[in-house]
Backbone of each chain as ProteinMPNN parsed JSONL, in Angstrom:
{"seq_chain_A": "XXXXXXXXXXXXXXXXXXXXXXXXXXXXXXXXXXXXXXXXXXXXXXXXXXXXXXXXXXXXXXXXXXXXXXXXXXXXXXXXXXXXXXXXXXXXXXXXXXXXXXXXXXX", "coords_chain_A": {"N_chain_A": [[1.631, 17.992, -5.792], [-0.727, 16.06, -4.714], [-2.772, 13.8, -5.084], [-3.441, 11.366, -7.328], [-5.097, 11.591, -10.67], [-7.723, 10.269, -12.429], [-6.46, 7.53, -13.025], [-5.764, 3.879, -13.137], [-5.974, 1.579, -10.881], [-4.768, -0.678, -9.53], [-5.752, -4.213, -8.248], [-4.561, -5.826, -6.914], [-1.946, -6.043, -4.05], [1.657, -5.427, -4.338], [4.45, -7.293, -2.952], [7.099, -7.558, -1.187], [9.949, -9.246, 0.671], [8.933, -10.577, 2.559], [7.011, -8.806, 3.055], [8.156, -6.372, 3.995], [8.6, -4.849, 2.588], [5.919, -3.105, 0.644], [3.687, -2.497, -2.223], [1.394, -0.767, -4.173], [0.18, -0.39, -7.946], [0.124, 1.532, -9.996], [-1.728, 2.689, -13.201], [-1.338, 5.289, -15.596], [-3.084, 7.429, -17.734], [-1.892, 7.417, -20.451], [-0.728, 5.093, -20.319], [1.507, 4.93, -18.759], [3.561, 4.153, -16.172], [3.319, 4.056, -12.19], [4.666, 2.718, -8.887], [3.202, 3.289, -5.862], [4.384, 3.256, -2.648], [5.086, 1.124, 0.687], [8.014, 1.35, 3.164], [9.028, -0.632, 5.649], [11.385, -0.272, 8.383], [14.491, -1.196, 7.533], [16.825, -3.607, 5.633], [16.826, -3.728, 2.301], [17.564, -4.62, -1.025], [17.171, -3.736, -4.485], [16.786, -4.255, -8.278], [16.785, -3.315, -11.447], [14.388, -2.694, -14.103], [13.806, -0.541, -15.806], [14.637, 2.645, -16.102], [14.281, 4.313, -12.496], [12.308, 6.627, -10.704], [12.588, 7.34, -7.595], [10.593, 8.881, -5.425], [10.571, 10.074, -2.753], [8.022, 10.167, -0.373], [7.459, 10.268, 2.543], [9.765, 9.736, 5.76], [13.042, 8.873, 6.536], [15.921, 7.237, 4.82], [18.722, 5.168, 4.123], [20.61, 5.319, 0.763], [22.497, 2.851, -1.195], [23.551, 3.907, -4.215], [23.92, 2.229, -7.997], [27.328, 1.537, -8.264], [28.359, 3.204, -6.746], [29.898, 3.718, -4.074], [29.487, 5.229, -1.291], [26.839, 5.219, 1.137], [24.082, 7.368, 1.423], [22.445, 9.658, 2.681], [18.552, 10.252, 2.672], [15.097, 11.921, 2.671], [11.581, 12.407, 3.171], [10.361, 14.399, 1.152], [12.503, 14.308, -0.777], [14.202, 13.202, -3.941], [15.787, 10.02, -5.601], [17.453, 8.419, -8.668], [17.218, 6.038, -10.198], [19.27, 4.285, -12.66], [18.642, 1.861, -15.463], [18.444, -1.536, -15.616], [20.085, -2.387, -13.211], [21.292, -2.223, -9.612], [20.13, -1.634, -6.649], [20.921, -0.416, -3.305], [19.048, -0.021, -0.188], [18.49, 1.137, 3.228], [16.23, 1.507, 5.497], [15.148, 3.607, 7.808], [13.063, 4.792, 9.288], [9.709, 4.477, 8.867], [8.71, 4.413, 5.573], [7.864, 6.334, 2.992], [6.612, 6.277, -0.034], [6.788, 6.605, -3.574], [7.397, 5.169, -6.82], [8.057, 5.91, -9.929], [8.202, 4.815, -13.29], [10.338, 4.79, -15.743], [10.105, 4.29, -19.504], [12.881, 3.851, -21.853], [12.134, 5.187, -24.238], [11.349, 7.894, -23.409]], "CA_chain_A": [[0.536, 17.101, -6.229], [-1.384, 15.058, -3.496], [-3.643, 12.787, -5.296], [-2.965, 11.186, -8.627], [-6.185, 11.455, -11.078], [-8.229, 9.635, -14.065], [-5.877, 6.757, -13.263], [-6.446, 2.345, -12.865], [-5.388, 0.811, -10.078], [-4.864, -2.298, -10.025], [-6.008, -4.529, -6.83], [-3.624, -6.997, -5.726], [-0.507, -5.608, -3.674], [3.142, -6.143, -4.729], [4.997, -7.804, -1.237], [8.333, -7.794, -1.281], [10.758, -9.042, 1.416], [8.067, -10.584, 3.469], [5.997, -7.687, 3.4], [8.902, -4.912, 4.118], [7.76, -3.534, 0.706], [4.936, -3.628, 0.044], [3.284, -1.066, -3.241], [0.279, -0.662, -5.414], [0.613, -0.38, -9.248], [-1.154, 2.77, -10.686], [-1.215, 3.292, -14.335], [-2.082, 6.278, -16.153], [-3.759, 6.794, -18.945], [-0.924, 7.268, -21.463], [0.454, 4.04, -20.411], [2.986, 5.258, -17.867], [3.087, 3.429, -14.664], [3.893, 4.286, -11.1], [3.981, 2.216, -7.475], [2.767, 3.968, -4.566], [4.832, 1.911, -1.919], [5.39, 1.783, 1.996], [8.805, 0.199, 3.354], [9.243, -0.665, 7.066], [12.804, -0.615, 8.72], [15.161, -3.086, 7.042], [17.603, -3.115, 4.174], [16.562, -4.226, 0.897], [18.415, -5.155, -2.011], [16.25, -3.858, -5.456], [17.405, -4.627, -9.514], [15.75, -2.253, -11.592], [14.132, -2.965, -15.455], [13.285, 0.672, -16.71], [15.211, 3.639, -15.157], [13.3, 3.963, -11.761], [12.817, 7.452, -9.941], [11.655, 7.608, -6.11], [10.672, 10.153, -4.943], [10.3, 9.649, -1.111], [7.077, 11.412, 0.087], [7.456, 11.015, 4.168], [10.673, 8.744, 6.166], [14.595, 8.632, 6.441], [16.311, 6.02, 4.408], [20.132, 5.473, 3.365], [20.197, 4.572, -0.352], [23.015, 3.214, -2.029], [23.142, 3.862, -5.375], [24.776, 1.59, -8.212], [28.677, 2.01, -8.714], [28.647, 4.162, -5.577], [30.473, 3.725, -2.384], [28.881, 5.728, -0.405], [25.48, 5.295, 1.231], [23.62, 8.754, 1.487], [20.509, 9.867, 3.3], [17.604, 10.551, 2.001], [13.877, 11.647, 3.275], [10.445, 12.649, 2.541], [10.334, 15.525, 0.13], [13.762, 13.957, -1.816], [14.383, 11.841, -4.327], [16.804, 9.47, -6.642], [16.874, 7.89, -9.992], [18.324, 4.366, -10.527], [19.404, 3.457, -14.212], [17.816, 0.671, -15.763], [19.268, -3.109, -15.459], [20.772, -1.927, -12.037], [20.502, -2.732, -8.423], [20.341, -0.214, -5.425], [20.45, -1.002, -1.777], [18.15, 0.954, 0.541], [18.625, 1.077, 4.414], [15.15, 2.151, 5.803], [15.366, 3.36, 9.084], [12.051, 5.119, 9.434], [8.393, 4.131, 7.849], [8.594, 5.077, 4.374], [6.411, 5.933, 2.061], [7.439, 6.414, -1.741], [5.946, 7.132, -5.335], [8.428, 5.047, -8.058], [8.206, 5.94, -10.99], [8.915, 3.737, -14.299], [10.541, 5.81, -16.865], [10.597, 3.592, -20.327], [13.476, 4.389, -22.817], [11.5, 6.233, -25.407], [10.306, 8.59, -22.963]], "C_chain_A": [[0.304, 16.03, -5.161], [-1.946, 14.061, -4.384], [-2.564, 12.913, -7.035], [-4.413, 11.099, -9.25], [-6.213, 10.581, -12.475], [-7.048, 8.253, -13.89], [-6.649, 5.112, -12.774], [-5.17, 1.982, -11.735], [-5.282, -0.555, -9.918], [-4.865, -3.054, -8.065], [-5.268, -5.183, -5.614], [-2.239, -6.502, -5.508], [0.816, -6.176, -4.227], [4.007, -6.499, -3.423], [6.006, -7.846, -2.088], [8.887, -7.904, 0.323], [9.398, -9.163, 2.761], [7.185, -9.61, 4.234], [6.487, -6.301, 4.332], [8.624, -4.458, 3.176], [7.013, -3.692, 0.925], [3.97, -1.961, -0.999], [1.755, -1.607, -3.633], [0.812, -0.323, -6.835], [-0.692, 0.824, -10.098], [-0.368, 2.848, -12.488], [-2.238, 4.507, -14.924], [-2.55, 6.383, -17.465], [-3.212, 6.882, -20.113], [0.04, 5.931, -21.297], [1.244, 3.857, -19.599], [2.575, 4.671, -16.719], [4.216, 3.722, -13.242], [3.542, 3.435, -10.297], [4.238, 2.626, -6.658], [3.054, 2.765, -3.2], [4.778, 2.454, -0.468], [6.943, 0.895, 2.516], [9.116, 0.004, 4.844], [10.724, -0.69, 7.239], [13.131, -1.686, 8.25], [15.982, -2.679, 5.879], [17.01, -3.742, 3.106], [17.527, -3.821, -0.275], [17.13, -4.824, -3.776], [16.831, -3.83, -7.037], [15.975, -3.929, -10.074], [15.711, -2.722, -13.413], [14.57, -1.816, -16.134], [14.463, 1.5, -15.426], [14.231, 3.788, -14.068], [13.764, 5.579, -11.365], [11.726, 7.269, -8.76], [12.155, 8.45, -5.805], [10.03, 9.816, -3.629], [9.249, 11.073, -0.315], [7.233, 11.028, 1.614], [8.985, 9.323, 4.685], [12.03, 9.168, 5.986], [14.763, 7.161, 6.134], [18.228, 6.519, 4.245], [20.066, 5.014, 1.656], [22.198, 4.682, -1.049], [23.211, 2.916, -3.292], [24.324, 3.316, -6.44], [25.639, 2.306, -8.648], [29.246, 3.078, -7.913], [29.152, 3.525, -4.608], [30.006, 4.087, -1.127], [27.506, 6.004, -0.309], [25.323, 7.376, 1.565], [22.143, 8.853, 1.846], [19.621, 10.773, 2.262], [15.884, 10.464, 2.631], [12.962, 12.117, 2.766], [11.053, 14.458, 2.021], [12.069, 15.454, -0.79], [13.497, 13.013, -2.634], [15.125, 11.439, -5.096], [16.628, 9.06, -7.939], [17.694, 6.699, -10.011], [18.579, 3.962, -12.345], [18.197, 1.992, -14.291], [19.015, -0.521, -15.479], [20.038, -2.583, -14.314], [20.652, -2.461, -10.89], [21.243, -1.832, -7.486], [19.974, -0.865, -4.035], [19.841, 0.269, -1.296], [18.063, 0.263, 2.216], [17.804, 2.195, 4.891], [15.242, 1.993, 7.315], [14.515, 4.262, 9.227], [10.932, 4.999, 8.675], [8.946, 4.607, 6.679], [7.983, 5.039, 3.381], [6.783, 6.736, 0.599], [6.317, 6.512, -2.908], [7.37, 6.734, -6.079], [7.999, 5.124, -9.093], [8.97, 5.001, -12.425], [9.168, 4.369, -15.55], [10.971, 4.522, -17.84], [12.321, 4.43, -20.934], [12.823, 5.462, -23.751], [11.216, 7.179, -24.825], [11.607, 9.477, -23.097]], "O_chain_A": [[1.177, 15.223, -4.84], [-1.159, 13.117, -4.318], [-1.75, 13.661, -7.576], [-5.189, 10.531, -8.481], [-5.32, 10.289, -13.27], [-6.723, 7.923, -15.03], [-7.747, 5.041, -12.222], [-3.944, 2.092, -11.786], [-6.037, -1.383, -10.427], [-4.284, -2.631, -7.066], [-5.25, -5.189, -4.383], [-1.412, -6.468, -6.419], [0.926, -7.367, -4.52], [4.18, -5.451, -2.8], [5.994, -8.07, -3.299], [8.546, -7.076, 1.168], [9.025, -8.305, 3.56], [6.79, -9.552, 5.398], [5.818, -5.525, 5.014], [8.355, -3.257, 3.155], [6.927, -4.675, 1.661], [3.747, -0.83, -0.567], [1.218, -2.68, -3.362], [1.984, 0.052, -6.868], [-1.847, 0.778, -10.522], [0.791, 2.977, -12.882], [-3.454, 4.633, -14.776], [-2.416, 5.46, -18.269], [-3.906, 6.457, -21.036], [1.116, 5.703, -21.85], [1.809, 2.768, -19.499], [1.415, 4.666, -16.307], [5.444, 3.643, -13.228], [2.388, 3.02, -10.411], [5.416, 2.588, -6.3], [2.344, 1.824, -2.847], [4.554, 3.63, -0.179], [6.956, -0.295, 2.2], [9.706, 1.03, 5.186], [11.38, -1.115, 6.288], [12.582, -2.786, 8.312], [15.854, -1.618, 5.268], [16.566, -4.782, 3.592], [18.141, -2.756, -0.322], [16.348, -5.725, -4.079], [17.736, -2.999, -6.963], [14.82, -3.89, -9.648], [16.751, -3.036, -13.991], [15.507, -1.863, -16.931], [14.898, 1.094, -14.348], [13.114, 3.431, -14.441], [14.916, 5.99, -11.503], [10.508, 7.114, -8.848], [13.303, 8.89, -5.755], [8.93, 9.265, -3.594], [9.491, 12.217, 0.067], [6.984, 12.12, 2.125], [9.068, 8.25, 4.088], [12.142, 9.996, 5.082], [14.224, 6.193, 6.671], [18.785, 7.617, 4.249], [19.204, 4.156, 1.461], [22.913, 5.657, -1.277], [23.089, 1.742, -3.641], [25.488, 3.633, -6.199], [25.434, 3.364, -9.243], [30.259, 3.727, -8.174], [28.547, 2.486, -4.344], [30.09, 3.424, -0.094], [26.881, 6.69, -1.118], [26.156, 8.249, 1.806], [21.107, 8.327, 1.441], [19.908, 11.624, 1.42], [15.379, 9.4, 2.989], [13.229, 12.447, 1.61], [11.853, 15.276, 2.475], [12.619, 16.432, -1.297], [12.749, 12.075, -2.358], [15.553, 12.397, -5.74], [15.539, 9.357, -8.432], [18.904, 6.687, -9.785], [17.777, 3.279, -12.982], [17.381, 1.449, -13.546], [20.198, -0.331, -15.198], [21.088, -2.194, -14.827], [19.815, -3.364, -10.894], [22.405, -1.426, -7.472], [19.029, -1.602, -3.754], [20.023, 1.374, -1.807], [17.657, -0.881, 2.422], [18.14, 3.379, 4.874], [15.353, 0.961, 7.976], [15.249, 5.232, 9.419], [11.105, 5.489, 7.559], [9.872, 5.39, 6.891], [7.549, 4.03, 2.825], [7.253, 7.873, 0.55], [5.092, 6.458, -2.8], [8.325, 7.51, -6.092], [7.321, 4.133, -9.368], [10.145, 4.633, -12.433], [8.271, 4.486, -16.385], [11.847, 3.747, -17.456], [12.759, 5.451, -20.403], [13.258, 6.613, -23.791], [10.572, 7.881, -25.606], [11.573, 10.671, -22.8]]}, "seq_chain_B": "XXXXXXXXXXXXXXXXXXXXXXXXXXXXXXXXXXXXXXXXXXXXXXXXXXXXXXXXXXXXXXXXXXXXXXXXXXXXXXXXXXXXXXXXXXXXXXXXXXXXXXXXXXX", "coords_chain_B": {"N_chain_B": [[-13.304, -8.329, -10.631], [-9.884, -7.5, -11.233], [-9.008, -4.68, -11.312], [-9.344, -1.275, -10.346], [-11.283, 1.443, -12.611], [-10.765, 5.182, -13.616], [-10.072, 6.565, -11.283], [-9.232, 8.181, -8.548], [-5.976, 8.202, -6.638], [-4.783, 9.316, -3.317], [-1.818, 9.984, -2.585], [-0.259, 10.069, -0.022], [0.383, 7.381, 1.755], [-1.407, 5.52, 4.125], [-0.88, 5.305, 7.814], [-0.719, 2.72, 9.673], [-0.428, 0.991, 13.315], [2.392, 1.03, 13.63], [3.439, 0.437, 10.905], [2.403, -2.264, 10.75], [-0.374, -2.452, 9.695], [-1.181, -0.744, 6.492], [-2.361, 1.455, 3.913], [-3.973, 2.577, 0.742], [-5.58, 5.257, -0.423], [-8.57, 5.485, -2.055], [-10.641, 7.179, -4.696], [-13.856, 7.017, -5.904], [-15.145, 8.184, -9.131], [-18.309, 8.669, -8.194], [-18.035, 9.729, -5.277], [-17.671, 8.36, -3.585], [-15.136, 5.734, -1.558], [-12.972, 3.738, -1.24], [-10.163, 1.802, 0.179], [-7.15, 0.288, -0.117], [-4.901, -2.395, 0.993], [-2.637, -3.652, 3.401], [-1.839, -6.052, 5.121], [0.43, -6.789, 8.206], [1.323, -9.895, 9.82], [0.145, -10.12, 12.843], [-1.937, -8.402, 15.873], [-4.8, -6.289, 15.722], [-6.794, -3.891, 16.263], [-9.702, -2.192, 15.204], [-11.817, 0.684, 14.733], [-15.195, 1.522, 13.498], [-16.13, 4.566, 11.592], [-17.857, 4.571, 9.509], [-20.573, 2.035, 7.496], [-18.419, -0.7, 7.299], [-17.03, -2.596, 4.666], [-14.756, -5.755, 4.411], [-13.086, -6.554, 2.263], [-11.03, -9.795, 1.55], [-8.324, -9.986, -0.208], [-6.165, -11.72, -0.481], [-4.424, -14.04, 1.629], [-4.532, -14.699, 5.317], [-6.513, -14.54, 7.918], [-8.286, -14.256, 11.849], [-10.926, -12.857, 12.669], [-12.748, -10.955, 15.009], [-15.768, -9.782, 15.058], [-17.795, -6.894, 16.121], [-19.737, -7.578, 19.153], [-19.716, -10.334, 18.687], [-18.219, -13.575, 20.04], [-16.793, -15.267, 19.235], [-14.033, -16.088, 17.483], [-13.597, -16.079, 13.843], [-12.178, -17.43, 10.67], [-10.953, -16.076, 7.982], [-10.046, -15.942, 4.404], [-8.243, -15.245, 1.593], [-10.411, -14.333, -0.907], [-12.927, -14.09, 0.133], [-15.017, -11.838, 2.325], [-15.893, -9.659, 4.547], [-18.545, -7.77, 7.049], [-18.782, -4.582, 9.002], [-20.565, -3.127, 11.305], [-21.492, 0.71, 11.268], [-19.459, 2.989, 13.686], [-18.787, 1.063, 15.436], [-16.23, -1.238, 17.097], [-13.825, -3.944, 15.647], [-12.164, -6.82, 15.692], [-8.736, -8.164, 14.091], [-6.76, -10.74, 14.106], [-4.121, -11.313, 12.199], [-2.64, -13.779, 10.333], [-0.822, -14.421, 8.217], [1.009, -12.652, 5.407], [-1.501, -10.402, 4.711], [-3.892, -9.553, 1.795], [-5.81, -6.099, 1.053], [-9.546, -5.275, 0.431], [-11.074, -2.532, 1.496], [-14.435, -0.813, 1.616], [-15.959, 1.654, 1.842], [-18.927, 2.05, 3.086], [-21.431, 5.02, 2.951], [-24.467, 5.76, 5.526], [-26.666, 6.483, 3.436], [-26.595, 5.457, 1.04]], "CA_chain_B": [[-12.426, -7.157, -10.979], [-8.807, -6.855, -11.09], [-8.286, -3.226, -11.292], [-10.625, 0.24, -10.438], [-10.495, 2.873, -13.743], [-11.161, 5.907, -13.691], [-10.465, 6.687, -9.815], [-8.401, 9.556, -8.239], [-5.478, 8.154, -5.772], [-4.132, 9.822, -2.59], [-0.276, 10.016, -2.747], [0.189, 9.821, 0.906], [-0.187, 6.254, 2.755], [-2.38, 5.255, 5.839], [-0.038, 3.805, 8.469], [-1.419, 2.362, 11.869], [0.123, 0.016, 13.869], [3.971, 1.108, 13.272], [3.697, -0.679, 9.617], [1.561, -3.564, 10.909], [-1.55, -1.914, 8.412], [-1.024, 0.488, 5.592], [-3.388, 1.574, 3.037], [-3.939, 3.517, 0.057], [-7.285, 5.547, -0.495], [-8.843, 5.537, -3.266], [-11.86, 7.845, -5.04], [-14.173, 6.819, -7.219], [-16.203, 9.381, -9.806], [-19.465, 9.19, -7.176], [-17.279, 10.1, -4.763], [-17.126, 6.847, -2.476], [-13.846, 5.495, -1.123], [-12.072, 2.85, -0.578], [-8.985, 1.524, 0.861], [-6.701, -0.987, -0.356], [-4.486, -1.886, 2.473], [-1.94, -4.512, 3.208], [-1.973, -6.355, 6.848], [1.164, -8.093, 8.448], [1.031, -10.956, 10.976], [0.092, -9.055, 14.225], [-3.471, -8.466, 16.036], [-5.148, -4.856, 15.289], [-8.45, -3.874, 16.474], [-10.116, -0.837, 14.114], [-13.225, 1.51, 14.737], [-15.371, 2.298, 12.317], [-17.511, 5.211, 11.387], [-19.314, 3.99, 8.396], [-20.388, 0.182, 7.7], [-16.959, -0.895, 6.133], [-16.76, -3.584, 3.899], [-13.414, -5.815, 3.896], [-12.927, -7.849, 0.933], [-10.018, -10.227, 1.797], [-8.146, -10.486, -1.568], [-5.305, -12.488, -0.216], [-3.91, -13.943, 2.906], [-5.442, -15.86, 6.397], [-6.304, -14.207, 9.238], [-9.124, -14.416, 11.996], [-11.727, -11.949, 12.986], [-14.001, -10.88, 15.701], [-16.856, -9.197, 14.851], [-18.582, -6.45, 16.947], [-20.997, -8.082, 19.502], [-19.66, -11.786, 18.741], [-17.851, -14.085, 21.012], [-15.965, -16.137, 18.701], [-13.0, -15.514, 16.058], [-14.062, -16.827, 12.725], [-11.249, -17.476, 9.739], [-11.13, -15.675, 6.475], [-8.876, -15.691, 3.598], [-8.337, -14.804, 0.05], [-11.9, -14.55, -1.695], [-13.96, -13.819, 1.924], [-15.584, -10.996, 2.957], [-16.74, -9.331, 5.941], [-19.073, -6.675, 6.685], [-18.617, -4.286, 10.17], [-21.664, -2.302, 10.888], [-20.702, 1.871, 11.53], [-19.36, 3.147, 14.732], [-18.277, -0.56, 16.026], [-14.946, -1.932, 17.309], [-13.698, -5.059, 15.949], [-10.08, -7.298, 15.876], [-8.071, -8.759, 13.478], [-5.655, -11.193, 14.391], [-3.484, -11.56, 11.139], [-1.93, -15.318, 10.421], [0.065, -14.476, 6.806], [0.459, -11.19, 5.094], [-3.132, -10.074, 3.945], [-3.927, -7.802, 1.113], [-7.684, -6.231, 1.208], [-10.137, -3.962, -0.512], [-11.877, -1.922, 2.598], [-15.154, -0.107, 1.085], [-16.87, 2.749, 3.125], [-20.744, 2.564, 3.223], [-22.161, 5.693, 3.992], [-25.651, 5.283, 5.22], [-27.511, 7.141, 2.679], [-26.274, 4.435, 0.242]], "C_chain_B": [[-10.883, -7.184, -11.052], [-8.016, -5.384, -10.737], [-9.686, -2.458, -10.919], [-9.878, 0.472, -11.391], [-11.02, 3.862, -13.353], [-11.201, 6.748, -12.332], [-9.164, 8.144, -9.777], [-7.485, 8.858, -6.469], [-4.363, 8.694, -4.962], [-3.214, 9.125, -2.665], [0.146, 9.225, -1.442], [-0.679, 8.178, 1.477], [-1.096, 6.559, 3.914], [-1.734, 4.326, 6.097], [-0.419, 3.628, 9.616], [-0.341, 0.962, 11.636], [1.78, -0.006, 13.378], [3.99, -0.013, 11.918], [2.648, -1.749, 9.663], [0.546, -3.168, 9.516], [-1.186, -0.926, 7.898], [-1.718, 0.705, 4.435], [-3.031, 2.608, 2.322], [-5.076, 4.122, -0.361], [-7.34, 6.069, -1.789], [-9.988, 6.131, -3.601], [-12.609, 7.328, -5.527], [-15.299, 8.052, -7.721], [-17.634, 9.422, -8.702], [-18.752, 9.637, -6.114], [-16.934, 9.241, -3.442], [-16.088, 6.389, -2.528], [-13.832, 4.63, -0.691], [-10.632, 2.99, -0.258], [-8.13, 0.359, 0.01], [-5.19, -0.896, 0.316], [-3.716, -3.136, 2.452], [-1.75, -4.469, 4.979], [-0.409, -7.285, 6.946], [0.952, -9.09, 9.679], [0.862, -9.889, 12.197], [-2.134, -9.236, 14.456], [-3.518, -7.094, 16.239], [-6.493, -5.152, 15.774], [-8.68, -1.974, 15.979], [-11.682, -0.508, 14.638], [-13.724, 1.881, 13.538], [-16.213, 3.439, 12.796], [-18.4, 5.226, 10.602], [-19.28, 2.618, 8.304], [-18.748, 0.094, 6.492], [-17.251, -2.588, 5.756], [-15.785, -4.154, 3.632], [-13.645, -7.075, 3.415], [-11.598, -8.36, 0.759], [-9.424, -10.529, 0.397], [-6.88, -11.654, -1.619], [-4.727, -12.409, 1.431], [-5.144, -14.595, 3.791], [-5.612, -14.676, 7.654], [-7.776, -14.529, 9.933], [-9.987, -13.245, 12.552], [-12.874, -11.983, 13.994], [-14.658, -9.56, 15.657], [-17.494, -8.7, 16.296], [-19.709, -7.815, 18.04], [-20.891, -9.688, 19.466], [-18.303, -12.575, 19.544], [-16.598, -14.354, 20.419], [-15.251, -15.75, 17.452], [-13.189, -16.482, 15.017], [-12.71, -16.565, 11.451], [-11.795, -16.844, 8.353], [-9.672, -15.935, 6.216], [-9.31, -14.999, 2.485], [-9.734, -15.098, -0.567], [-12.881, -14.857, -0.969], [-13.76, -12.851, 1.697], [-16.299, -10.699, 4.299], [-17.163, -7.779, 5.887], [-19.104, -5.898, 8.497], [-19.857, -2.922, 9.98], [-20.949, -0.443, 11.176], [-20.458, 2.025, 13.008], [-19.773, 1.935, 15.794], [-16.78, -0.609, 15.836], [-14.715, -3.506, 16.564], [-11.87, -5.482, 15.577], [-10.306, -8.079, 14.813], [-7.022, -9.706, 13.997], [-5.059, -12.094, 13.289], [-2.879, -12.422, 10.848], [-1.209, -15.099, 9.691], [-0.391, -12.952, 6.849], [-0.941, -11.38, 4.121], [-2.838, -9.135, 3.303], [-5.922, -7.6, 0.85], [-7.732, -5.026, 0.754], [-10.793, -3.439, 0.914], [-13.107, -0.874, 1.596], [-15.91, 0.631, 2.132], [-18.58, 3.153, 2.589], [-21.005, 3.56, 3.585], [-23.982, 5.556, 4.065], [-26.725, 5.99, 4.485], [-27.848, 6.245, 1.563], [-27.353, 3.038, 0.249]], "O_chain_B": [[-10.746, -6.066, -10.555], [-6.957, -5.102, -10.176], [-10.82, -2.891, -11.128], [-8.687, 0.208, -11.553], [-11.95, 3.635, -12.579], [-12.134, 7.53, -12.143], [-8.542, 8.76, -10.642], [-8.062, 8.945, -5.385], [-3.216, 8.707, -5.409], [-3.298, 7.903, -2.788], [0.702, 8.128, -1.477], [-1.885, 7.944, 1.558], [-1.386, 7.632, 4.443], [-1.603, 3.219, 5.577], [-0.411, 4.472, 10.512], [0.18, 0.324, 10.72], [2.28, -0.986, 12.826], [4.506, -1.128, 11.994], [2.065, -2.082, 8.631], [0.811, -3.635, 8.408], [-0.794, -0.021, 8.634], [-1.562, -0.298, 3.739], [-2.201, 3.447, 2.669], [-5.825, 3.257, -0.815], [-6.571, 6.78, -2.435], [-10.837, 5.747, -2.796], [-11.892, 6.507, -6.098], [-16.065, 8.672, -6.984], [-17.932, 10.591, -8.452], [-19.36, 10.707, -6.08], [-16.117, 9.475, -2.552], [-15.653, 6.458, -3.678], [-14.548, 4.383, 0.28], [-9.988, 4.032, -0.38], [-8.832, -0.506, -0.514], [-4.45, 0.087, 0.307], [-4.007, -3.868, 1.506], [-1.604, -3.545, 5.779], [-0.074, -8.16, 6.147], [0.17, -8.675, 10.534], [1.575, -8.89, 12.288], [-3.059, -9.732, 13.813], [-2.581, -6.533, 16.807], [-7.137, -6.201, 15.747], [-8.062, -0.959, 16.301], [-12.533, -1.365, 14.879], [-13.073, 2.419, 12.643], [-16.826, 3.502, 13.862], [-19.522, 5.712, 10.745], [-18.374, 1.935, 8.781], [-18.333, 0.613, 5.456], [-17.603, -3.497, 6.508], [-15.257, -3.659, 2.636], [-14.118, -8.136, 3.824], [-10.848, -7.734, 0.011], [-10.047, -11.38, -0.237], [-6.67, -12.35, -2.612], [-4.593, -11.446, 2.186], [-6.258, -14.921, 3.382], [-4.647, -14.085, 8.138], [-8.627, -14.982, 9.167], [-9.168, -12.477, 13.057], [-13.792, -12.8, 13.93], [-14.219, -8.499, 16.102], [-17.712, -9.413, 17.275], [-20.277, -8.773, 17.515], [-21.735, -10.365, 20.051], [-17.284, -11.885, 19.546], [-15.527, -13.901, 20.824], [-15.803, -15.172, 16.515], [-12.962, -17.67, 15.251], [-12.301, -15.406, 11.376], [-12.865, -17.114, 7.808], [-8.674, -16.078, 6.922], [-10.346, -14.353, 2.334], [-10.059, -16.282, -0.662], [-13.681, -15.748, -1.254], [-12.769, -12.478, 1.07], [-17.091, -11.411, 4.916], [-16.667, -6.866, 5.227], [-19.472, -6.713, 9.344], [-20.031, -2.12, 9.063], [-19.723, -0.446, 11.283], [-21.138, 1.296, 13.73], [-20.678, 1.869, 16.625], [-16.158, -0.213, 14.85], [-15.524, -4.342, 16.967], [-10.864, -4.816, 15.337], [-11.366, -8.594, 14.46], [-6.139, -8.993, 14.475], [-5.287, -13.304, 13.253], [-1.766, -11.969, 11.114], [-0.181, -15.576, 10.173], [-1.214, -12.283, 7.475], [-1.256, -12.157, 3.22], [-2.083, -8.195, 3.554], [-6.839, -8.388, 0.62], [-6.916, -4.116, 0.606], [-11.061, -4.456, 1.554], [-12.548, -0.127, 0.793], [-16.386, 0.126, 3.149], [-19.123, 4.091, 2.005], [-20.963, 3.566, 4.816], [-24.696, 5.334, 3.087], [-27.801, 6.047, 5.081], [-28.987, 6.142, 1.108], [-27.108, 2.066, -0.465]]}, "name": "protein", "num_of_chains": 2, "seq": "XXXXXXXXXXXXXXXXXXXXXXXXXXXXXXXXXXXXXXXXXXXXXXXXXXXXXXXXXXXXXXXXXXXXXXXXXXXXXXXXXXXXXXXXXXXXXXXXXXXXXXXXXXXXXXXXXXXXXXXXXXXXXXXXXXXXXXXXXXXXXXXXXXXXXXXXXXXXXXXXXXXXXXXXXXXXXXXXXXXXXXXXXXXXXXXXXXXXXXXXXXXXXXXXXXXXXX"}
């Protein structure tokens, strides 16, 4: 799936980390919401609400994931899932360009 | 506006300038496109091929316009209009976030 359809975008970017993140906020029309992000080289530090899954559409990153030890690569056409109430480091060492996903509970 | 509904958005980013600009393109039901695009501090100079429309939604930077001498300031809630197949520069002060709209001239 290339494009996402019938969905709202919403206008104003999400920056993070002086504009090493930086996403859009798409929701669909059942409610469900994804952000279509890009992250430049750099580590980031992210704490997560809802279970989160990225799925890394183009880049090499390390990600590590909570209660883990060991970082692990990860690139376009992979991706992870983070629990909810969590926090995951990510060591981006090529452009990257992502699709997270926000999985509620009920789902 | 806050948000587009009803639009159809490409998955994959638009990255120029190693990260400096990155965008996300967007459909709408007539089938006109925009951009919504996120600038970091740096100076960029862009070609167009249709008149583009950039609607600064946040952020400072200054601009020279095809054909004009002098770099003029925008920010958040400015616009500028670049006619088609014209060069012009950006030189980015803060991170910017912007709507880019593609005129074609039939429109």
């Amino acid at each position: 799936m290339s494009q996402f359809e019938n969905v709202t975008v919403l206008k104003k970017a999400n920056v993070y980390f002086d504009g090493g993140v930086t996403s859009r906020t798409v929701v669909f029309a059942d409610g469900s919401k994804k952000t279509l992000g890009v992250m430049l080289p750099g580590q980031y530090r992210f704490t997560t609400d809802t279970i989160e899954i990225m799925e890394i559409t183009a880049g090499e990153l390390l990600v590590l994931l909570p209660g883990e030890t060991e970082w692990k690569p990860y690139r376009g056409g992979m991706q992870f899932e983070v629990p909810a109430n969590a926090s995951f480091e990510m060591d981006v060492k090529t452009i990257t360009d992502y699709v997270c996903s926000f999985v509620s509970a009920s789902s």
